[in-house]
Each structure stands twice: as structure tokens, then as C-alpha cells.
C-alpha positions, 0 to 999 in steps of 0.5 A, a space after each residue: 615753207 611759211 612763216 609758221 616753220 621756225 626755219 620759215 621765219 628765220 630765214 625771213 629775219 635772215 634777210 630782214 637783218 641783212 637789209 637793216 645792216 646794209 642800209 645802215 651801212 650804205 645809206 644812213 652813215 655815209 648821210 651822217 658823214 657826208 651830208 651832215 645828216 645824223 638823224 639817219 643813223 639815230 633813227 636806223 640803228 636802232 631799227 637794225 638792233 630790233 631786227 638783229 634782236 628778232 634774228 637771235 630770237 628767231 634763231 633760237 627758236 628754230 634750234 629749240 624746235 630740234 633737229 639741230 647740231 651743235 655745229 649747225 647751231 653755232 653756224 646759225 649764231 656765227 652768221 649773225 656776228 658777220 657783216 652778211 652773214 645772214 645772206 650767205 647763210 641763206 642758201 644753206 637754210 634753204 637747202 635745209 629746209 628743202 630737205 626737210 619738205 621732201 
């Protein structure tokens, strides 16, 4: 499983959103609000609404691609509202994903 599986790069921005998210929440606003540094949050903000964006577009991606339910598809876009989210997710795309290699 690679970047060239849709599932492959969803979870990649599964995780590369997660990570923008808890560095804007765990390094850039605390240096906003307790250092007096907001350029952190000008600058990290948006970079976690590209990664947010690519995460939708990768997810959307992997549910065209067929083989989804409904269900599973409102898990996928569920995930990406919660704070996480996409972490926890990750393990069941894996589990996905190594069914669907055997």
C-alpha cells in the first residue's frame, strides 16, 4: 500500500492533518497566548487548512474510487470534524486496507 492507492494517501493525510492540528493546538496557541507570539498562529493555521482541505479531497477520492458504504463513508468525513479524529481512524484504514491486499 503506497501513495498510488487512494486508501494509501488517505491515510497519509489522515495523519498529516492530525499533526498540523496538534501543533496548532499544542505549540502555536499556547505561543500566542503565553508568549506573545501570534505569527505562530498566522502562519500554522493555515497550514492545517490546506492539510484539512487535502484530507476532504483525499477522502473523497478514496470513496469514488468504490467499494464504500454509506456508513463508511460518513465515517471517513465524520473523523475529520473531530479533534484526532483522523488518528483514531487510522487503525481501521489500516485494517481496510490489509483486507483488501489479501
Amino acid at each position: 500500500m503506497g501513495l498510488s492507492d487512494p486508501l494509501g494517501r488517505l491515510r497519509l493525510m489522515g495523519w498529516v492533518e492530525g499533526t498540523t492540528l496538534l501543533l496548532l493546538v499544542g505549540v502555536a496557541v499556547p505561543l500566542k497566548h503565553l508568549g506573545g507570539w501570534p505569527q505562530a498562529v498566522s502562519v500554522l493555521g493555515p497550514v492545517h487548512g490546506l492539510a484539512f482541505l487535502a484530507y476532504l479531497a483525499a477522502a473523497i477520492e478514496a470513496v469514488s474510487s468504490g467499494g464504500w458504504t454509506r456508513r463508511e463513508a460518513a465515517r471517513l468525513f465524520g473523523v475529520s470534524l473531530v479533534p484526532f479524529g483522523t488518528f483514531l481512524n487510522d487503525r481501521w484504514l489500516a485494517a481496510r486496507a490489509a483486507a483488501r491486499s489479501t
